[in-house]
FITI-138131 format. One record per residue (C-alpha): y, z, x; residue number from 1. Coordinates in steps of 0.05 Angstrom, whole numbers, plus 5000, padded with zeros to 4 digits. Example, Ala and Ser with C-alpha at 12.3 -4.5 7.8 and 13.67 -1.06 7.14 Angstrom:
BEGIN
FITI   north     up   east     k
FITI    4910   5156   5246     1
FITI    4979   5143   5273     2
END
This chain:
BEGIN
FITI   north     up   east     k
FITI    8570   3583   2403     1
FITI    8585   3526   2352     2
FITI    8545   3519   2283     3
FITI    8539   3461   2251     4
FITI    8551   3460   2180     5
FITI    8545   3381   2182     6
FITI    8554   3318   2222     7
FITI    8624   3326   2234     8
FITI    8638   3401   2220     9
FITI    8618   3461   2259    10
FITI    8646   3535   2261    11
FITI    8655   3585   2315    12
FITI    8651   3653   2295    13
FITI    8674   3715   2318    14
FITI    8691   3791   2313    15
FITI    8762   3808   2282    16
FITI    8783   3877   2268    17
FITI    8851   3902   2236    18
FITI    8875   3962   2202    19
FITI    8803   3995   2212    20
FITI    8777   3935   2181    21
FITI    8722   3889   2202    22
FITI    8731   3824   2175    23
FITI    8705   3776   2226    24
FITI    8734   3715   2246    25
FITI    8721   3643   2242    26
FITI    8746   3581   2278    27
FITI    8724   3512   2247    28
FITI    8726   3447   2288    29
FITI    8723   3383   2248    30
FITI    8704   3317   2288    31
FITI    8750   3254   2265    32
FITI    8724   3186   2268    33
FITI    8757   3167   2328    34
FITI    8705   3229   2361    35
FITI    8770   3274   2375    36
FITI    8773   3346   2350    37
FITI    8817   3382   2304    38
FITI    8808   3462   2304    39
FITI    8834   3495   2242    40
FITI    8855   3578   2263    41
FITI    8828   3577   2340    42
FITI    8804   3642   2348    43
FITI    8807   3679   2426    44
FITI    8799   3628   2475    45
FITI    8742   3636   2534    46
FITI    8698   3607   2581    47
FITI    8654   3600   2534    48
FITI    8695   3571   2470    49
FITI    8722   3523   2512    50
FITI    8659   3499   2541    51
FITI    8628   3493   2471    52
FITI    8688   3462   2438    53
FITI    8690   3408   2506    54
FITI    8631   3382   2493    55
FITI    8637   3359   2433    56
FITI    8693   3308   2445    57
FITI    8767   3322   2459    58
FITI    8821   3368   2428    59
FITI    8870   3316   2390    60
FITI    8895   3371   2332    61
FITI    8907   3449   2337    62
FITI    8918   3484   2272    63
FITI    8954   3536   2249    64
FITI    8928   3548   2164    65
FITI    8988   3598   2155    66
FITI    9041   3638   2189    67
FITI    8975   3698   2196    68
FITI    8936   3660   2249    69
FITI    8970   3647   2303    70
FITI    8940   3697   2352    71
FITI    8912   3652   2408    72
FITI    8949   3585   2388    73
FITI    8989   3592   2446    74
FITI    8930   3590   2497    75
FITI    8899   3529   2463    76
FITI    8962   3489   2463    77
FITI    8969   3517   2539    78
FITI    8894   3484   2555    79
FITI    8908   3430   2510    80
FITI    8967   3401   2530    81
FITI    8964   3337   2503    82
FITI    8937   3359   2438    83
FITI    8990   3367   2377    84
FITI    8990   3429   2346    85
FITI    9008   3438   2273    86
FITI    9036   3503   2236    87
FITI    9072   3512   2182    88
FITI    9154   3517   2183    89
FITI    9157   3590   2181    90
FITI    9113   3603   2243    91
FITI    9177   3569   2282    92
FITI    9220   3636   2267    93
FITI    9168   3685   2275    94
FITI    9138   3649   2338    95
FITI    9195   3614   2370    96
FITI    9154   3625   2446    97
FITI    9100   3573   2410    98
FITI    9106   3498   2424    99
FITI    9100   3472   2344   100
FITI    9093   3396   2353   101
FITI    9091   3382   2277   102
FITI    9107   3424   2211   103
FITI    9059   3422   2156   104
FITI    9066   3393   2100   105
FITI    9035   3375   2035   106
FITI    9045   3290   2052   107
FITI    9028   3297   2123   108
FITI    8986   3250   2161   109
FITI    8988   3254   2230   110
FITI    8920   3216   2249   111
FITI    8867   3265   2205   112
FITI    8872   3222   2136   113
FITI    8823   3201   2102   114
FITI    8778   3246   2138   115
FITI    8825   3308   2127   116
FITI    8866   3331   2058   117
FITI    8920   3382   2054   118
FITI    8957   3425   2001   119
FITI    9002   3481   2006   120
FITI    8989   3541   1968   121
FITI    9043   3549   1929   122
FITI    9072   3619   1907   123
FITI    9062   3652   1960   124
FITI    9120   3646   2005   125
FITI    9108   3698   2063   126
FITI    9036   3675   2074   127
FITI    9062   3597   2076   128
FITI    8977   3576   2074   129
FITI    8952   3503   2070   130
FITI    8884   3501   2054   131
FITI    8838   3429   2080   132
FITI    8792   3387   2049   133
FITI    8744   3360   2094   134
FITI    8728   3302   2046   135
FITI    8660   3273   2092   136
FITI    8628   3342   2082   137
FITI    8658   3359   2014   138
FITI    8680   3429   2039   139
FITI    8745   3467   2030   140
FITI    8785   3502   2084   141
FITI    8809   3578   2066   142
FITI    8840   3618   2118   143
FITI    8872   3691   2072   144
FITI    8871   3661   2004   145
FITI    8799   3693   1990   146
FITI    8745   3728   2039   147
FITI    8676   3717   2029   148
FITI    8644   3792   2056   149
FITI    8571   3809   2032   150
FITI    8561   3861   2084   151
FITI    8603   3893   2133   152
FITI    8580   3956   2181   153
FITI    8646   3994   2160   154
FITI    8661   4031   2098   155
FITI    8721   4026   2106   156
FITI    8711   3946   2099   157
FITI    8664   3964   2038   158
FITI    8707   4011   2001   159
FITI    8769   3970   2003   160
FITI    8739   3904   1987   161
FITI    8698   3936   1922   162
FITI    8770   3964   1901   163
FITI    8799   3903   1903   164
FITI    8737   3873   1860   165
FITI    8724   3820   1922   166
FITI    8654   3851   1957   167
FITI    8597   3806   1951   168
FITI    8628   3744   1926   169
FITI    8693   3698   1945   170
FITI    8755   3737   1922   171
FITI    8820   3754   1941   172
FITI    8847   3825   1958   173
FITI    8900   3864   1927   174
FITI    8949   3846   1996   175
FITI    8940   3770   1976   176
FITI    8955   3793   1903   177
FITI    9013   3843   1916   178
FITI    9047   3781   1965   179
FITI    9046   3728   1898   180
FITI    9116   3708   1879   181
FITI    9108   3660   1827   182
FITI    9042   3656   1784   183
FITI    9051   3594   1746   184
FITI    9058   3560   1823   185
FITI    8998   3589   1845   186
FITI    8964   3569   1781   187
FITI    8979   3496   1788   188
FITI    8961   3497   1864   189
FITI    8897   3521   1833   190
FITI    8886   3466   1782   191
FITI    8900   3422   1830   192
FITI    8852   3441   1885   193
FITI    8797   3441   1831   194
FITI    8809   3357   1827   195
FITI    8782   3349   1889   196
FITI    8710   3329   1907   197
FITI    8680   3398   1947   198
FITI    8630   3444   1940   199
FITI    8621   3484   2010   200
FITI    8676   3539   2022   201
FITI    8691   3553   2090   202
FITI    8735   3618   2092   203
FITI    8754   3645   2155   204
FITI    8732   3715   2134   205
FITI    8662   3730   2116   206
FITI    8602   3681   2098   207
FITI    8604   3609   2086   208
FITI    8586   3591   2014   209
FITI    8538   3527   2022   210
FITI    8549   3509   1948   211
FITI    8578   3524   1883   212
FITI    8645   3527   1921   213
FITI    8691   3493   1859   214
FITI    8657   3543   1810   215
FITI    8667   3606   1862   216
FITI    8735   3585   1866   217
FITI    8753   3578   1799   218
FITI    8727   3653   1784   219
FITI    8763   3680   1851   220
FITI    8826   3657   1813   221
FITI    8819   3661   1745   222
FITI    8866   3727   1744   223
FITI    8912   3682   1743   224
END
């Protein structure tokens, strides 16, 4: 059920569909020092995700990337009571049934430093994403920002993602586009992700890019 992508850093991947779509889904589960777990965008919780995700070490951090993914937070925080769960402030209003134990931030530290790194993306208001560095593994969280899709069963999947330029390589759509508020914000939350030390990409739509992550990210945004 879990990959391992390293040591400390494994993904559980699944099937999403939306709007005729498929996309796919991925959860990834990051183990701290201290052996407890931090899941960044749990995806449907089961028998069997729970099983996997248990033996690996205990739940100390649920995450919520942006206000999207939020889906099956509430039955991880239910089977994880004692686990915090992290969103960002505008999940409160649109979820107020969800217990939120801490809002993200861009100086939080609630346990996951140094092993964890956070930035919001900037710019893009009704989306609210943080995107993680994992710094042990030198890879970088996405959750929206940019899908990774080489090949997808549907045409519909195909035909949108070639119109939007973002097939076959890391990109982002023309719904992340159209929801940008403020380039110059976005540009600098660019500039500044590209200081820091990665080179996997992790998105939690389509393939994981093993390398070449800074570059792939730097032409995913250069529209900018």
């Amino acid at each position: 059920m879990l990959r391992p992508l390293s040591d400390d850093l494994f993904v559980l991947d699944v099937p999403f569909r939306i709007g005729g779509m498929e996309l796919g889904g991925r959860m990834t589960v990051v183990r701290l020092p201290d052996g407890g777990l931090w899941l960044h965008s749990p995806v449907k919780l089961d028998a069997a995700a729970r099983s996997a995700v248990d033996a690996l070490g205990p739940v100390r951090f649920l995450v919520a990337p942006n206000v999207m993914h939020h889906v099956s937070l509430g039955d991880w925080a239910a089977a994880y009571p004692s686990a915090k769960v992290l969103a960002p402030a505008g999940l409160r209003k649109k979820r107020p049934d969800l217990r939120i134990d801490v809002d993200l931030s861009d100086t939080l530290d609630v346990g996951q430093s140094p092993t964890v790194e956070l930035l919001l993306t900037h710019g893009i208001p009704k989306l609210e994403e943080f995107v993680f560095l994992h710094r042990p593994s030198r890879t970088l969280l996405l959750t929206d920002l940019a899908f990774n899709i080489h090949d997808s069963p549907s045409w519909v999947t195909r035909t949108y993602l070639k119109l939007c330029g973002a097939y076959g390589r890391l990109a982002p759509t023309w719904l992340l586009k159209s929801m940008v508020k403020d380039r110059a914000s976005l540009r600098a939350w660019r500039d500044r992700v590209l200081t820091w030390d990665f080179d996997r990409v992790v998105p939690c739509h389509g393939q994981v890019l093993e390398s070449g992550g800074r570059e792939a990210l730097r032409d995913a945004f250069a529209w900018l």
